[in-house]
FILUMDO-949010 format. One record per atom (N, C-alpha, C): x, y, z. Coordinates in steps of 0.05 Angstrom, whole numbers, plus 32768, in hexadecimal, padded with zeros to 4 digits. Layout:
BEGIN
XYZ...
This chain:
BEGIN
851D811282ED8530810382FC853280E682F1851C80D982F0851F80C082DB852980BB82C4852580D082B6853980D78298855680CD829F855A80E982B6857980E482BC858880C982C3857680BA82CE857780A182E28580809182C68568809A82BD857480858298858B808482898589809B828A85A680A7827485C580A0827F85BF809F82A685DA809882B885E1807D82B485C8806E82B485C7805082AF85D28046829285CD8058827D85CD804E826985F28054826085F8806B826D8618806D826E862A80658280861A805A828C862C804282A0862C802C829086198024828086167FFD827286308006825B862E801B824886418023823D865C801D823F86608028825B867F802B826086868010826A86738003827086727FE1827A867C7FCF8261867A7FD8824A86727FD0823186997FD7822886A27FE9823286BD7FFA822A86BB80118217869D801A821386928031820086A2804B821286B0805981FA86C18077820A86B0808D81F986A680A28210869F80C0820086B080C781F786AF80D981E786B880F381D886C6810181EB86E0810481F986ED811782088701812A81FF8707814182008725814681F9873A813681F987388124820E875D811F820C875D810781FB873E810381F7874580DD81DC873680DD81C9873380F981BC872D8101819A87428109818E87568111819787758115818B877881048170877B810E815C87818103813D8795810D812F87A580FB812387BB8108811187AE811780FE87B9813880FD87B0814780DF87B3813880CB87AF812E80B387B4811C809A87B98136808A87A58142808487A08158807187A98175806F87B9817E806687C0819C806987B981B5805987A381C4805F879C81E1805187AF81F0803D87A581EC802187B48200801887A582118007879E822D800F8780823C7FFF876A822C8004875B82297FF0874682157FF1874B81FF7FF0875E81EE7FF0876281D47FEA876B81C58004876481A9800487698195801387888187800887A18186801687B68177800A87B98160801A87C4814C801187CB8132801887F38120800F87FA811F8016881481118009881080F08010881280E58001880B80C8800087FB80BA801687E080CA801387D580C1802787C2809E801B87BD8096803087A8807D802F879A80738023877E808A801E876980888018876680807FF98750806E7FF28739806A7FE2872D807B7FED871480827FD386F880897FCE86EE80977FE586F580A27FF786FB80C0801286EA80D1800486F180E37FE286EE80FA7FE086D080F87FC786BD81037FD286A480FD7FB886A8810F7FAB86A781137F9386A981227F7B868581237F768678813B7F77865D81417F69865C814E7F56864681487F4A8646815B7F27862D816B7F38861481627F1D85FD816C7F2485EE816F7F4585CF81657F4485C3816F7F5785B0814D7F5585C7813F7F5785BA811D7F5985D0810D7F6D85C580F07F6F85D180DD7F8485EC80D87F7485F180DA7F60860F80CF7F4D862480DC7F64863E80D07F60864880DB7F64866780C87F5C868080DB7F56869A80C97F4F86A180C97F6E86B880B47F7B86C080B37F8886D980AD7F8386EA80C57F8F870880C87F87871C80C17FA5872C80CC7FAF873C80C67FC8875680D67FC8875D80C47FE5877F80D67FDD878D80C97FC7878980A27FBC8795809E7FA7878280A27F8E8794809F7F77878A80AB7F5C877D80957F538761808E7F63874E80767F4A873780827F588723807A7F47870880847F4886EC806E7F3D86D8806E7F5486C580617F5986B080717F59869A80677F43868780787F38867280677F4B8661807D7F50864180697F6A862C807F7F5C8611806A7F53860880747F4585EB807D7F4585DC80797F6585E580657F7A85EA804C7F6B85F480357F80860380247F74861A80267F75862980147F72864B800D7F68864980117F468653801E7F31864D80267F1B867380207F0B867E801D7F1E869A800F7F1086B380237F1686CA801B7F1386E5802A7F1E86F0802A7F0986FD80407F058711804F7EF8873280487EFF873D803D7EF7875680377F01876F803D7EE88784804E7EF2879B805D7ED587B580547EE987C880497ED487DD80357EE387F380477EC3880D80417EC9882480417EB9882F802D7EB4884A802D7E9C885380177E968873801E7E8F8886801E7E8E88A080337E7E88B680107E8888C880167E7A88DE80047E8288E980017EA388E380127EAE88E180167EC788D580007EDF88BB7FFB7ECD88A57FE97EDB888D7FEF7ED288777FDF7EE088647FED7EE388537FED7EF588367FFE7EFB882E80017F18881480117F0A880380117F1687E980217F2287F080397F2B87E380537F2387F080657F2F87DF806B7F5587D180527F5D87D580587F7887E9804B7F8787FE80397F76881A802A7F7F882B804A7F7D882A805F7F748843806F7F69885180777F8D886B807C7F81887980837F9D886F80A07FA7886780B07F9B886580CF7FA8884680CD7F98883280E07FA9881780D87FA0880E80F67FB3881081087FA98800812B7FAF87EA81297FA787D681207FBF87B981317FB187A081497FBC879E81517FAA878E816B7FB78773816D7FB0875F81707FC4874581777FBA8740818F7FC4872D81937FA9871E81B07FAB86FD81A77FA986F281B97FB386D781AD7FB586CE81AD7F9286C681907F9186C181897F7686D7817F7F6C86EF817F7F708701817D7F61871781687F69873081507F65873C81457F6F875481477F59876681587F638782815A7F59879D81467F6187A3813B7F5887C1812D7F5C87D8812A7F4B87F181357F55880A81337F4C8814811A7F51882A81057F3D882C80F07F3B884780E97F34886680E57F49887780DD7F43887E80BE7F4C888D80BE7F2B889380987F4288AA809B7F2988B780817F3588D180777F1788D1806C7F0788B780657F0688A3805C7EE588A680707ED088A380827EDA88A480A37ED288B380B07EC588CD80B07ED988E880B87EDA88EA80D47EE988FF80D97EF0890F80DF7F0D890481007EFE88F381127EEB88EC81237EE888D081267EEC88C5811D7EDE88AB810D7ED18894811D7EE4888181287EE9886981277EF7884D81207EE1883F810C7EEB881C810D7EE8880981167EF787FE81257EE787EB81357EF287CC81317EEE87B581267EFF879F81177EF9878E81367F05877D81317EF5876A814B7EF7874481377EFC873E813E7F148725812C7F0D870F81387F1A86F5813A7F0486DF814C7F0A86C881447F0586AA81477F16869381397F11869081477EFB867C81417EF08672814D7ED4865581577EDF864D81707ED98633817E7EE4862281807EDD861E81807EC285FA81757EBA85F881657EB0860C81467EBA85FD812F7EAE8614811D7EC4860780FD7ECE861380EE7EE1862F80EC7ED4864480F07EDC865C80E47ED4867380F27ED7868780EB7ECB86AA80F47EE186B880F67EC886C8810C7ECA86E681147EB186FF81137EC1870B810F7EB3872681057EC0874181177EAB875081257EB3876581307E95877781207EA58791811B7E9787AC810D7E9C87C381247E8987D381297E9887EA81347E86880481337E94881F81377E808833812D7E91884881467E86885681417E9F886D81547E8F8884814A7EA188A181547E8F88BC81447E9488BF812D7E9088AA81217E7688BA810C7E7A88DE810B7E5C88EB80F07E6A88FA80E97E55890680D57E4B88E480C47E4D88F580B57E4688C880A27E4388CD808A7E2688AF80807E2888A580747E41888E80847E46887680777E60885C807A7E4D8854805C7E48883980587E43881E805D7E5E880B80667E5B87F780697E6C87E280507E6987D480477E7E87C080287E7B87B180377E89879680327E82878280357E91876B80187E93875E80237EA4874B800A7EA2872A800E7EB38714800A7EA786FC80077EB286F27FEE7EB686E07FF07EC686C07FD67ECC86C17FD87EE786B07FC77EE886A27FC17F0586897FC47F0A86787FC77EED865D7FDB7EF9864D7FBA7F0486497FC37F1E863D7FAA7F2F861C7FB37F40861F7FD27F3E86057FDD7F4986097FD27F6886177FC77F7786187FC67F8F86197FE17FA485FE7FE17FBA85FD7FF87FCD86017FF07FE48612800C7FEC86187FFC800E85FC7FFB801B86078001803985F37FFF805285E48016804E85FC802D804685EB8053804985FE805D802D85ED804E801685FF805B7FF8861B80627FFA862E805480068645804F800E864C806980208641806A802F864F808480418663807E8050867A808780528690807D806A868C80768088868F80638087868F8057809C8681804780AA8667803E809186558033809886518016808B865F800D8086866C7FF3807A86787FE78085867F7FCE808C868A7FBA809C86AB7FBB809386B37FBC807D86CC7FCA807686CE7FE7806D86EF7FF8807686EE800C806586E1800D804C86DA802B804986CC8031802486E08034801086F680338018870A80278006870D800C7FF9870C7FF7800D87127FDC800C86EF7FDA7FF286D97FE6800986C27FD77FF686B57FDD7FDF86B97FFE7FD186BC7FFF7FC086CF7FF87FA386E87FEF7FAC86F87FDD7F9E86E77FCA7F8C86F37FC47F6886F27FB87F5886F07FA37F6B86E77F8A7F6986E87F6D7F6486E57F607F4B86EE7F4E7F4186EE7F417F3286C87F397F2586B97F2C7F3C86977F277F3F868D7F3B7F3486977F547F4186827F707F3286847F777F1886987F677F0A86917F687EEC86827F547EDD866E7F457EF286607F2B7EE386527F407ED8863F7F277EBF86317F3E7EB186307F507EA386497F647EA086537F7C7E9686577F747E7686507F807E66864F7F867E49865C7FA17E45867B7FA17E2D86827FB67E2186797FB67E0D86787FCC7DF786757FD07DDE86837FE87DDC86967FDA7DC786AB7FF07DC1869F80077DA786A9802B7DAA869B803B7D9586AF802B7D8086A380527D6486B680497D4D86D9804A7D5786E980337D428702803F7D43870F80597D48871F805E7D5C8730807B7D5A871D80917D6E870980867D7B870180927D8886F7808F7DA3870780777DAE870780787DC586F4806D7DD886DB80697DC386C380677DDA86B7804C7DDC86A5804A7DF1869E80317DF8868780347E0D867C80257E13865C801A7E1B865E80007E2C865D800D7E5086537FF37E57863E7FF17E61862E7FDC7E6286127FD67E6886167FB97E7F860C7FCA7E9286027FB77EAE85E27FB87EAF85E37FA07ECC85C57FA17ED485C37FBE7EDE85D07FC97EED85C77FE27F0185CE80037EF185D57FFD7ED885DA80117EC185EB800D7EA285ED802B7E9985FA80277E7E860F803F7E88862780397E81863C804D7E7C8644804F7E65863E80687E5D8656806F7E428671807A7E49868B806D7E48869E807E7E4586AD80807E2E86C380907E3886DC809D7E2786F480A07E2A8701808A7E1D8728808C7E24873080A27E0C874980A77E0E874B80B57DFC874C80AF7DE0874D80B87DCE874480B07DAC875D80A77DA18779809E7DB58794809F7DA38798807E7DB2878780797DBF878B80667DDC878380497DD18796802F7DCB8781801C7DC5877180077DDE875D80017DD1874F7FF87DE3874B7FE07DE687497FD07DF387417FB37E00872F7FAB7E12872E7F937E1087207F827E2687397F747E3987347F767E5687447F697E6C87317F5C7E7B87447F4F7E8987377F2F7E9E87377F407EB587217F447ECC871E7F517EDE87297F437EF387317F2F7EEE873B7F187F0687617F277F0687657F3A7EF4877E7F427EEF87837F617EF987737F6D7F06876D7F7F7F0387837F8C7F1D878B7F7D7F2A879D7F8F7F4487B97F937F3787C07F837F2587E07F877F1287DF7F8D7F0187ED7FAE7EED87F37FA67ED487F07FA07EBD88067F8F7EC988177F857EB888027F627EAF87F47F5B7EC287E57F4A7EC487CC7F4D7EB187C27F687EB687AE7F707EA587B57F797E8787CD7F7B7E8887D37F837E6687D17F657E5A87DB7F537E6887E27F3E7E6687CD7F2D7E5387AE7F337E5F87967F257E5C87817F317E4387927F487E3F878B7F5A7E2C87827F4C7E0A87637F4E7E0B875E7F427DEB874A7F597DEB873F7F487DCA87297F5B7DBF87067F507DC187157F367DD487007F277DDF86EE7F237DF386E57F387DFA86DA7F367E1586D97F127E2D86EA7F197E3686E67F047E4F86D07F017E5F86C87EF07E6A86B17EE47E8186AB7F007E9C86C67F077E9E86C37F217EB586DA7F397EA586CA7F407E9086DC7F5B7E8686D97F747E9986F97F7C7E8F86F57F987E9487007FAD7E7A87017FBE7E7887067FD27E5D87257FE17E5F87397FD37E5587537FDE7E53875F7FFB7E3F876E800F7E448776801F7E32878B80227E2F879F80267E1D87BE80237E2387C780417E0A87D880497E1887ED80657E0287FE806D7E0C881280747DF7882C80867E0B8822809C7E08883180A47E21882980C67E2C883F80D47E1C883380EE7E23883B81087E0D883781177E14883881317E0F8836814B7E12881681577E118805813E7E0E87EB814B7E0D87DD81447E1D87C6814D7E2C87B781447E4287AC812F7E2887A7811A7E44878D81097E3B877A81027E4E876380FC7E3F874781037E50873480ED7E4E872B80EC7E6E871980C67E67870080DB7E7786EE80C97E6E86D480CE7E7F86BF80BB7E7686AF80C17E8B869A80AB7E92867F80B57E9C866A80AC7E88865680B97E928639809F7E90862280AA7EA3861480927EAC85FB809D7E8B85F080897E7B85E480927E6B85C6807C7E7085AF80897E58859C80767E5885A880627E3D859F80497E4A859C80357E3B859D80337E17858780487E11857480477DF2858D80497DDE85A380617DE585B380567DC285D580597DD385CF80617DEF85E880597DFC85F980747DEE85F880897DF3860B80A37DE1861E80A07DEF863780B27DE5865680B37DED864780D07DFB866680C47E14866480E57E24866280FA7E1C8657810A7E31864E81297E2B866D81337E2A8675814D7E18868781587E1B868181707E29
């Protein structure tokens, strides 16, 4: 009876407080997501970094969403993936595009990609998958309809090693896990690229909290950008040298074609820093 006495008391101070249980009539939520087979669909939904992408049988993991960018935790913050367009049209990020389909499969984060960067045929299609016996994320890109030139930009950094409260679990952060896994400009203090040989795409960054080797594609040239540029563009093409800046990030630029192209990113040891696993 004293238990009870407690537990009455303790849901009275509650409701004193404006704390509401769990009832039927005020858990009511808009569906977002709609079943199709195995897959989760979305049409221009909201979200950042929502969907974890796992490889192996470790803490890594990519973090993908309903939009098309991706935040590698290693544990840690380990750096974002961000693929934007460019055509006479304009240009934009492809989490700016007007129509934005994405679908996950367990393991897997599919998205179809129209906008008028594009053109009024045009779909991009981002394919993005952990990689399973070693920390790190592949990404394919391919397009079809188009008619007319759209260059593709991509861009990395961020590796800052920053961990949330609970290794970023939703909802346990003082802002959405959208907002706080977001690039900043700060989380590229520190950061060192080293670009591979010519014509092949690769590169090496080295933080305090790790080493990533990645891989743009081998047709793609590459740069150094100002991370203070990093939400525009057109901004970031802008800043584009062969000089690493005070807060780099790693730029890639090509027109699209008829052929997939493929980035990835993998967490490596230190000692000679190898290019990703294929």
């Amino acid at each position: 009876m004293r238990l009870l006495l407690l537990w009455l008391a303790g849901c009275s101070a509650a409701f004193a407080q404006g704390l509401q249980p769990n009832l039927v009539d005020n858990i009511a939520r808009p569906l977002r997501y709609t079943p199709d087979g195995q897959d989760f669909v979305i049409e221009n939904g909201g979200e950042f970094f929502n969907r974890p992408l796992y490889g192996g049988n470790t803490a890594f993991r990519a973090d993908a969403g309903d939009q098309p960018e991706f935040s590698l935790y290693l544990p840690g913050h380990g750096g974002n993936l961000r693929i934007g367009l460019k055509s006479a049209s304009g240009a934009k990020w492809l989490y700016e595009a007007a129509r934005i389909t994405a679908r996950y499969r367990p393991g897997e984060m599919l998205y179809e990609i129209r906008d008028a960067v594009l053109g009024p045929e045009a779909v991009l299609r981002v394919h993005a998958i952990g990689l399973h016996q070693t920390d790190g994320l592949i990404v394919r890109v391919d397009v079809s309809g188009l008619n007319a030139p759209v260059e593709l930009v991509a861009a990395y950094g961020g590796l800052s090693g920053k961990r949330g409260a609970r290794d970023g679990d939703i909802g346990t952060e003082a802002v959405p896990i959208g907002q706080y896994f977001q690039l900043k400009p700060e989380s590229c203090q520190d950061n060192s690229f080293t670009l591979g040989s010519a014509g092949t795409g690769a590169f090496t960054l080295r933080g305090k909290a790790a080493t990533i080797a990645g891989l743009m594609p081998s047709a793609a040239t590459l740069g150094f950008a100002d991370a203070r540029q990093w939400t525009s563009v057109d901004g970031l093409l802008a800043s584009i040298s062969r000089v690493a800046p005070p807060l780099p990030v790693i730029n890639a630029r090509l027109m699209l074609n008829a052929v997939p192209l493929y980035f990835a990113l993998q967490r490596v040891s230190d000692v000679s820093a190898p290019a990703v696993a294929e």
